[in-house]
GUVO-242921 format. One record per residue (C-alpha): residue in one letter; z, x, y. Coordinates in steps of 0.25 Angstrom, whole numbers, plus 5000, padded with zeros to 4 digits. Example, Ala and Ser with C-alpha at 12.3 -4.5 7.8 and 13.67 -1.06 7.14 Angstrom:
a503150494982/s502950554996/
END
This chain:
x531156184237/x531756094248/x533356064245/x532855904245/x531855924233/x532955994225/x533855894225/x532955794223/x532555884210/x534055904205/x534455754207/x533055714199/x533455824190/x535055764189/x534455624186/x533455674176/x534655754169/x535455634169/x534355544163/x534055644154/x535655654149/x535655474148/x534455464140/x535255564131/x536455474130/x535555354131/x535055434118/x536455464112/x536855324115/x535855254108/x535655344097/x537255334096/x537155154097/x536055184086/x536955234079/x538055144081/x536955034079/x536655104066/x537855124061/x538354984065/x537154934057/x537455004045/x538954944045/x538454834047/x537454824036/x538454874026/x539054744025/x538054654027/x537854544018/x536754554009/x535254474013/x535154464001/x535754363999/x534954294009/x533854313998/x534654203987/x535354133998/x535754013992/x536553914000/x537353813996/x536753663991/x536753543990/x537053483974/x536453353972/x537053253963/x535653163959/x535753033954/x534752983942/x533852933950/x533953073961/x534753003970/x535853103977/x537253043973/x538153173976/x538053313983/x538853423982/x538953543992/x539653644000/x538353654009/x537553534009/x536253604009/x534853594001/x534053704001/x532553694004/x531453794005/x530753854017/x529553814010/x529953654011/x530453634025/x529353604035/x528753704045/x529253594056/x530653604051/x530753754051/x530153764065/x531053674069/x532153754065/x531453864072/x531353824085/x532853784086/x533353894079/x532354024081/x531053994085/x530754134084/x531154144067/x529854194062/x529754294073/x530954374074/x531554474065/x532854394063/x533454414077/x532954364091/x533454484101/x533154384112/x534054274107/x535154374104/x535254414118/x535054294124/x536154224116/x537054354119/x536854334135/x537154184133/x538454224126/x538954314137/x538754214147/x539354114141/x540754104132/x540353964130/x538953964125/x538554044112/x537054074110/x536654124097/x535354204096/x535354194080/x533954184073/x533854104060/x533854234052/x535154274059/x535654124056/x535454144041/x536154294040/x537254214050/x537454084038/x537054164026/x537654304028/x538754304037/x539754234043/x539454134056/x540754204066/x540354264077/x540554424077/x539854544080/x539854594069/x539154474061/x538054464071/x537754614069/x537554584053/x536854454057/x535754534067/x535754644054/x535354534043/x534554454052/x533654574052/x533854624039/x533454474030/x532354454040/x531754574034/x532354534021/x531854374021/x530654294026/x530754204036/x530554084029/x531654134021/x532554154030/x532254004037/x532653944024/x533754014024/x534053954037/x533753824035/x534453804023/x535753864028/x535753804042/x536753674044/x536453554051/x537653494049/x538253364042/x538653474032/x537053484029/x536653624028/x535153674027/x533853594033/x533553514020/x535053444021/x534753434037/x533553364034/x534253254021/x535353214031/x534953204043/x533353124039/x533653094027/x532353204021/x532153344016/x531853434026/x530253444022/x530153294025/x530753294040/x529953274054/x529753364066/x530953274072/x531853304061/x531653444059/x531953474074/x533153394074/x533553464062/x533253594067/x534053544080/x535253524072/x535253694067/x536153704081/x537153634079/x537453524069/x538553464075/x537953444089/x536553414085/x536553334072/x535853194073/x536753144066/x537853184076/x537253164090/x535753124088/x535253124105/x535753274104/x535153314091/x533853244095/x534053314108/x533853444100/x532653394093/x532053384104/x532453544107/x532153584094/x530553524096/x530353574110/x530653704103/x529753684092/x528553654102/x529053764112/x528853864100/x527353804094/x528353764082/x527753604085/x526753544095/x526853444106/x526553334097/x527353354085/x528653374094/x528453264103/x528053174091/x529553224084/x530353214097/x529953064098/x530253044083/x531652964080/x532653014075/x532852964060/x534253004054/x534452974040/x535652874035/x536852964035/x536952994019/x538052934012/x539153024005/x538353043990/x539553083983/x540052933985/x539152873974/x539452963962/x540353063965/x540953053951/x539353103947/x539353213957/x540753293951/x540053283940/x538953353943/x539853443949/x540653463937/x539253503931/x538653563939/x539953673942/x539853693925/x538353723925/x538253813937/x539453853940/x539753923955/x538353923958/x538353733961/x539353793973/x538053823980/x537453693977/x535953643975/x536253583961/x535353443958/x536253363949/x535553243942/x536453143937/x536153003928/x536952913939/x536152803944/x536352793957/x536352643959/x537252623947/x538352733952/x538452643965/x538652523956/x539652573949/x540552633960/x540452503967/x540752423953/x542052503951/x542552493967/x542052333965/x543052333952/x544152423958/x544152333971/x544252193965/x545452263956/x546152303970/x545852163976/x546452113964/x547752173964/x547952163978/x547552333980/x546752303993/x547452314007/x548252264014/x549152304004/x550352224006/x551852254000/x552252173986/x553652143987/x554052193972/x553052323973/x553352433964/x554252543968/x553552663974/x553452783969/x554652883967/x554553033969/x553653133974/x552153113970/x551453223965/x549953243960/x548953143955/x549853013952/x549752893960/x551052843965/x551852723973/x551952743986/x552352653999/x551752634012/x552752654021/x551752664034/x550452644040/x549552734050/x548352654055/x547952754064/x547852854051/x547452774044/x548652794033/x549752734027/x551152824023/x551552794009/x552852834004/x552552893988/x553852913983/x554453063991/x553153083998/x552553024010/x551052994010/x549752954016/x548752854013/x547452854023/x546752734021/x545452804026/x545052794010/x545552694006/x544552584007/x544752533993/x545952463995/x545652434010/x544452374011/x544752314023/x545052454031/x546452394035/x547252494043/x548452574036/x549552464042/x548852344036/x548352414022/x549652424016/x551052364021/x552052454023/x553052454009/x551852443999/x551752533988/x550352603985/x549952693975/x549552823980/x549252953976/x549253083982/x547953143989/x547353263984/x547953253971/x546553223962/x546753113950/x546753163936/x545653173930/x546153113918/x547153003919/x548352973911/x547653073902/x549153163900/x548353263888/x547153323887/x546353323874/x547053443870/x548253373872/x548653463885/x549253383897/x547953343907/x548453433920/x548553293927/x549653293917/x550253433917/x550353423931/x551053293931/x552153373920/x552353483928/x553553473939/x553153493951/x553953553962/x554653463974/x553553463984/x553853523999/x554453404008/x553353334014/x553053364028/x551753254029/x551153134022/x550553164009/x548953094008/x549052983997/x547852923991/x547852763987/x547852733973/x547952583975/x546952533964/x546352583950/x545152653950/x543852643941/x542752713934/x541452653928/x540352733921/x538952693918/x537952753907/x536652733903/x536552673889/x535152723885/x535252873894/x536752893892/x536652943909/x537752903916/x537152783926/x538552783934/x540052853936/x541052813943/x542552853941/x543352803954/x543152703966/x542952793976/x541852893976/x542253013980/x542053163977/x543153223968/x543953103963/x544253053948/x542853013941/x543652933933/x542352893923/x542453043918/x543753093920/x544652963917/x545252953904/x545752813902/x546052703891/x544852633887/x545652523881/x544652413872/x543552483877/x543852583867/x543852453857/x542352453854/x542352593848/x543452553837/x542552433833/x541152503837/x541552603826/x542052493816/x540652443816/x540052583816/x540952613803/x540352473798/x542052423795/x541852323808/x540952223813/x540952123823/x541352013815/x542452113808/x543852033810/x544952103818/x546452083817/x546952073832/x548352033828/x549352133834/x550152103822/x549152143811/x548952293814/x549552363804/x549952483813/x550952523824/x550052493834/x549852353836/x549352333851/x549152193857/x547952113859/x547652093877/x547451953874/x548651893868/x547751793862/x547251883853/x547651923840/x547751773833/x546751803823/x545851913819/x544651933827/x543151973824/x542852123829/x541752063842/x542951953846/x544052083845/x543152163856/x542752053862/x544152023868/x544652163865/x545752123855/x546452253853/x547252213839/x545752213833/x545452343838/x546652413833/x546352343819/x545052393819/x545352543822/x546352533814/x545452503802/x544352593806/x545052733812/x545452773827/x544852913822/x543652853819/x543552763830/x543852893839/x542852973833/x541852853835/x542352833851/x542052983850/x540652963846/x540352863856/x540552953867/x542252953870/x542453113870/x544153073874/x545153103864/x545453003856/x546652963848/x546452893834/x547552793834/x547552643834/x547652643850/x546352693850/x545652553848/x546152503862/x545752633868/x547052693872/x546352843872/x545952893886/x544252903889/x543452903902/x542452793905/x541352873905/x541752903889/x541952753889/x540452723894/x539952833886/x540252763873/x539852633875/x538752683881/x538552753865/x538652613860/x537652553872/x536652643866/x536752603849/x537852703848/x537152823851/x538052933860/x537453013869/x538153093880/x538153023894/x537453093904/x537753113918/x537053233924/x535853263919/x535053383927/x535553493937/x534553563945/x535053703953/x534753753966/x533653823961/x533053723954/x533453743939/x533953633931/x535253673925/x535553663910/x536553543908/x537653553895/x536953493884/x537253343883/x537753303868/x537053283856/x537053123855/x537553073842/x537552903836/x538852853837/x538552743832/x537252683825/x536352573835/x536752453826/x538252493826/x538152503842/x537452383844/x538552293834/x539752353845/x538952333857/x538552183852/x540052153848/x540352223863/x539552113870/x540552023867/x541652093875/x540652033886/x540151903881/x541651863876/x542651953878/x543252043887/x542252083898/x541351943897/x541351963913/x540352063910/x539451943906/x539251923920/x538152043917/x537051963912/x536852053900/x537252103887/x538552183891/x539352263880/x540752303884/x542152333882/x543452323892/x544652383891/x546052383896/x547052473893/x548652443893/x549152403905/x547752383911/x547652553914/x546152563909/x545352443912/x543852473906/x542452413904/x541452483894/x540052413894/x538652423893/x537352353892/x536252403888/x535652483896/x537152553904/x538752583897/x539652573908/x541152603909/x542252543918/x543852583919/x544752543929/x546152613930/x547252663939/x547052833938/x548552823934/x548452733925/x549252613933/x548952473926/x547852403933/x548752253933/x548852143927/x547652073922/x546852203924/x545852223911/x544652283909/x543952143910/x544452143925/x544652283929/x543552363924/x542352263921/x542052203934/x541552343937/x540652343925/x540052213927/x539752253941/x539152383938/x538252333927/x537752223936/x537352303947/x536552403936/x535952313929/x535352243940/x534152183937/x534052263924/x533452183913/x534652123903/x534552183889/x535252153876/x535852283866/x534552283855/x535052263843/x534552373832/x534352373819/x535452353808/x535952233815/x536352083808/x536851973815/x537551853806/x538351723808/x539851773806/x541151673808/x541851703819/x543251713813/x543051783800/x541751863803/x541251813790/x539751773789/x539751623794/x539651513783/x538451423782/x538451333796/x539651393802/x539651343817/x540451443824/x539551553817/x539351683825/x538351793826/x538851923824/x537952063823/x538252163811/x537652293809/x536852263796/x537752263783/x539052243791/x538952093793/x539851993784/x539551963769/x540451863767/x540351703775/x541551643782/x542351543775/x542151393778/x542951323787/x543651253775/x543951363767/x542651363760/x541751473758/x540151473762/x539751593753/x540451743751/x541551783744/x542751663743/x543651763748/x543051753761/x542351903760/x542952033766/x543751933777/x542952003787/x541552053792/x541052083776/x540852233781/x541252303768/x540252203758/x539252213769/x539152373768/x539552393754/x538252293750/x537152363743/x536152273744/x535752223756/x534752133755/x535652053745/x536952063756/x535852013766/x535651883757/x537151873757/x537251853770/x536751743777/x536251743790/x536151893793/x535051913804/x534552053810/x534952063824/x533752043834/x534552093844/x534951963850/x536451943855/x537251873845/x537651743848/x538751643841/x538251513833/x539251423838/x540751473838/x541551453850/x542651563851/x543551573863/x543651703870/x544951753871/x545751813882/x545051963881/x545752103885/x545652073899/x546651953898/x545751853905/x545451713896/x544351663893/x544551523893/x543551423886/x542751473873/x541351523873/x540151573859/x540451713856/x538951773861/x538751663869/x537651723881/x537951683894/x536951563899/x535851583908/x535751733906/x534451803903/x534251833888/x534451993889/x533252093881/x533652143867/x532752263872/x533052383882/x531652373892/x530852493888/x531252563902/x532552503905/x532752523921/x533552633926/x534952613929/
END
């Protein structure tokens, strides 16, 4: 063997030897990273979430607050998401996704390799430029299972579950995952949100066009969102439908045909809590008793009984009422300095009181004004305070520097029962314990403290549905905001002589009064400590019948009468019609000196409304869960008679002369049979209206939240009943005008206005009265010159005959006794003849010239005696 061809052998045989020992440790190595692999894997999965969980995945919703009528009038969320099937999105939709997301979804196995790589080289190439090479699949274990930073570690579990629920899911499955998780921005999460705001439609109704903007929009919300930059976003439409084409997802036609398609943006929706959000915490009050942690997540249906266009007319009746109160006392800016204004505040403010404090500067460029409140130094921004600045004056001209305004302190949340200082066990309220208990110095003040404007009194109105007992309207404050004082519910105040119709509602129920019972309303008669004095100082001359006392709200003649008939009974008898406050059975409970909210108030002249018949206001009245399952509402109370249909329709005919005489006769001005009561506490605190016709009750306060009079010449006339005119004018629009039916048990006779006697033989100034049958007067009226036409020569009972008329045993023989008795055809009573004037009334305003008690305005339709037989919706 030549030298040449053995070393040619040993280096072949050298280089075979040291191939032969690398393919070993290529061997070792791999089996060793396999290892590594293996046993990194294994870590891994042992503390990997569940894909389970994938399986129930349940997102959070959106609840909806519906009107009556299925309107949306509130949302509440954490996600503003509604979930929708794969099943119901359309193939054009999904492919769109696709084709900006992962065209190759249905292909893969949950990973693209390729993309991996090519988004890794991007990244080492660039610090500035990150590329992601995630599938969908990976997108939904990235937003469901783990957390979005950016470590190894989470994109090793990532790749791991990516594999894993793709064996675990479907792919439809996982796409609606996707797609209902994804966000487009606008705080709108999942495709069928996406599709509501930005056209207006559910996802299954949108076009090829609107589909690949939408999917364009999965990038990134806040560069390609219409709504934010529309040549871009329809930029990447464009994008989106090359890719759609490129892939066979869409042909030439239908992607041409989309590009030239304009672009149609739905309004920008208006914020929904803004109409009702008294409505939508209350469905979240019951909704969070019914279900518990689980409304967290949302997709709850709420249906409600407000009707959507009466809601708005009552907000914008209370802010019309509360307006022309603030133009009236001057509460409008500019606000200029009184020179003998009351002295500020003194002290250190604290919790939820409104104080006196003094503007001592102005910042335009802020917007604020610095108000000195005693020790403290505070803040105004006028950013909210369009109220009392309508005009949008800048800081410097609304209020001149020296002027004291009442203020409160930001944060701190009103109580939710004012001037309220024991519960019904008689514990202090914690807006009371807190106010008793010291409080320590607070730390010296290093910035200005944010003070709210409490310049003007605030409002509440609520509306029922006489024949349903829904509630139509609620409204507990001027502004509409989320999480302030729904004063309606919440608000405990004093009714004043709206309370009065219950004291003489349950004489006539106890068949002791009528409406032509005589009254005492001479302060100097009662027989008891408590001797309050009449509004009208004209008053209390001379005894006055029961219609004439309500009428102008005498308050001697209530006080007499509940004196005669109870407090207890008349508190058990409020009780019944629907007031569920605590009420105290003294004599001051005739002028309504015991706290109750409005929407009580309502409740039980709505019970009166309805021939005395309670029933249990409704206000929510169906909610539907995420998975589709009505829930079981608390059982809604047995309904009972507080009072018989004749007894009812006797108080309600004797409260249609509050209107058509007395007190609230502006509400004539409504065209139509009204029955009503206002009411004014001391010192004008609680101004009220409680009316109804016959188809909606409806309740009206005014007040201060702490309880500061509302001024001179402030009443319920003027303070709270142009809001009820205005509210009922606007609902009962073009709704056809009806009188209260008279049922049966009804008389109507001739009485003399001044005793209540039956009228004599051809007595001119004769009235017609209404009775409930066996409760009118025996006993005729003495002539005018001392003579007697009939009866007793002692004049009878002095009063309305009550006692002989119930006593009697035979009827038809009492019937014979008295003449001109006539069976109520349900036609409004009218006088004969007699002039009365019409007295200075609760609300302090004369009434100057006389007019005929019953008298019908002129030229205004003759209202029905009959509901239509399908009365049109509120």
């Amino acid at each position: 063997m030549e030298p040449e061809q053995a070393g040619r052998r040993g280096v072949k045989a050298t280089i075979v030897r040291w191939l032969k020992r690398i393919m070993v440790a290529l061997l070792l190595l791999g089996a060793v990273g396999a290892a590594v692999v293996a046993l990194g894997i294994k870590r891994f999965e042992a503390d990997l979430p569940s894909t389970a969980e994938l399986k129930n995945y349940q997102p959070p919703q959106v609840t909806r607050i519906l009107a009556r009528d299925g309107a949306v009038i509130g949302e509440l969320f954490t996600e503003r998401r509604t979930v929708v099937r794969i099943a119901l999105i359309p193939a054009h939709m999904k492919l769109a996704v696709l084709a900006a997301e992962d065209a190759a979804f249905y292909e893969h196995t949950g990973l693209n390799y390729l993309g991996m790589l090519r988004a890794i080289a991007v990244n080492v190439r660039s610090t500035s430029k990150r590329q992601g090479g995630s599938t969908i699949t990976q997108q939904v274990v990235k937003n469901v299972l783990l957390t979005p930073e950016r470590t190894f570690d989470r994109k090793a579990r990532e790749v791991i579950l990516a594999r894993k629920i793709e064996q675990e899911l479907t792919k439809d499955e996982i796409l609606e995952l996707y797609l209902n998780k994804i966000y487009f921005g606008h705080s709108r999460y999942g495709i069928e949100e996406a599709a509501r705001y930005y056209f207006g439609k559910s996802v299954r109704d949108v076009t090829l066009a609107e589909a690949a903007m939408l999917a364009g929009v999965v990038k990134g919300p806040g560069v390609y969102s219409p709504r934010i930059n529309l040549q871009r976003a329809t930029a990447r439409r464009a994008f989106v439908l090359d890719q759609m084409l490129a892939k066979g997802f869409a042909d030439a036609a239908q992607v041409e045909a989309a590009k030239r398609e304009a672009v149609t943006l739905a309004p920008e929706p208006e914020s929904l809590n803004e109409l009702a959000p008294e409505v939508v915490a209350e469905a979240q009050r019951m909704l969070r008793k019914l279900a518990g942690p689980a409304m967290d997540r949302g997709g709850y249906t709420v249906t409600t009984t407000i009707d959507p266009a009466a809601q708005s007319a009552a907000r914008a009746a209370v802010r019309k009422n509360l307006d022309a109160y603030a133009k009236r006392h001057k509460l409008l800016a500019p606000l200029k300095r009184a020179k003998k204004e009351p002295a500020s505040f003194d002290g250190t403010p604290s919790g939820y009181r409104v104080f006196r404090g003094v503007v001592t500067g102005a910042d335009d460029a802020k917007g604020t004004l610095s108000v000195q409140v005693g020790t403290l130094r505070g803040v105004v921004s006028l950013k909210n305070a369009d109220r009392y600045n309508p005009k949008g004056l800048k800081p410097s001209e609304f209020a001149e520097v020296g002027k004291v305004v009442r203020v409160s302190l930001m944060g701190a949340a009103p109580p939710s029962v004012p001037e309220d200082p024991e519960t019904e066990d008689g514990d202090p309220t914690p807006a009371a314990a807190a106010s008793a208990v010291p409080t320590a110095p607070p730390p010296p003040q290093t910035a200005p403290v944010p003070l709210r404007l409490e310049l003007g009194p605030e409002g509440a109105l609520v509306a029922i549905d006489v024949r349903t007992r829904e509630i139509r309207a609620l409204v507990g404050s001027y502004a509409a905001t989320r999480g302030g004082l729904d004063r309606a519910t919440f608000a405990k105040r004093q009714p004043g002589s709206t309370f009065k119709p219950f004291v003489f509602g349950y004489g006539i129920k106890a068949r002791t009064m009528t409406p032509a019972t005589i009254l005492e309303t001479n302060p100097a008669a009662l027989g008891s400590n408590y001797k309050p004095q009449n509004y009208d100082e004209s008053e209390g001359h001379s005894p006055a019948r029961l219609r004439e006392a309500l009428a102008h709200s005498v308050n001697v003649a209530a006080v007499s009468a509940i004196g005669r008939l109870g407090p207890s009974n008349v508190a058990a008898f409020a009780n019944s019609l629907g007031i569920h406050a605590k009420l105290g059975t003294d004599l001051s409970l005739a002028l309504g000196a015991y706290e109750i909210t409005p929407r009580e108030m309502a409740t039980a002249y709505a019970t009166i409304a309805a021939g005395g018949l309670y029933e249990e206001p409704q206000l929510i009245v169906k909610i539907v869960g995420p998975d589709g399952a009505e829930l079981s509402l608390p059982p809604r109370p047995p309904s009972h008679r507080a009072m018989e249909e004749s007894e009812a329709y006797v108080l309600t005919n004797v409260l249609t002369s509050v209107v058509r005489d007395g007190t609230g006769k502006a509400a004539r001005a409504l065209g139509r049979p009204i029955a009503g009561k206002t009411g004014t506490s001391n010192q004008a605190k609680d101004t009220w209206f409680v009316g109804y016709s016959t188809d909606l009750a409806c309740a009206v306060w005014t007040g201060y939240d702490d309880a500061a009079p509302l001024g001179t010449g402030e009443a319920g006339a003027s303070a709270a009943l142009p809001a009820f005119i205005e509210f009922m004018k606007k609902v009962h629009d073009k709704r056809p005008v009806t009188d209260f039916p008279a049922p049966r048990g009804i008389v109507r006779v001739k009485i003399d206005p001044n005793t209540g006697l039956l009228a004599y033989e051809g007595q001119e100034d004769a009235i017609e009265e209404v009775f409930l049958a066996g409760t009118e007067p025996s006993d005729i009226a003495p002539l005018p010159d001392g003579g007697v036409d009939g009866g007793e020569e002692d004049g009878g009972d002095g009063g309305d005959g009550l006692d002989a008329g119930v006593a009697a045993a035979d009827e038809e023989k009492k019937a014979e006794e008295v003449p001109e008795v006539v069976l109520d055809p349900g036609v409004e009573a009218k006088p004969t003849k007699a002039e009365e004037p019409t007295p200075k009334g609760e609300e302090g305003k004369k009434d100057e010239g006389k007019k005929d008690e019953g008298k019908k305005d002129e030229g205004k339709k003759k209202p029905s005696t009959e509901h239509p037989a399908e009365p049109p919706p509120f």
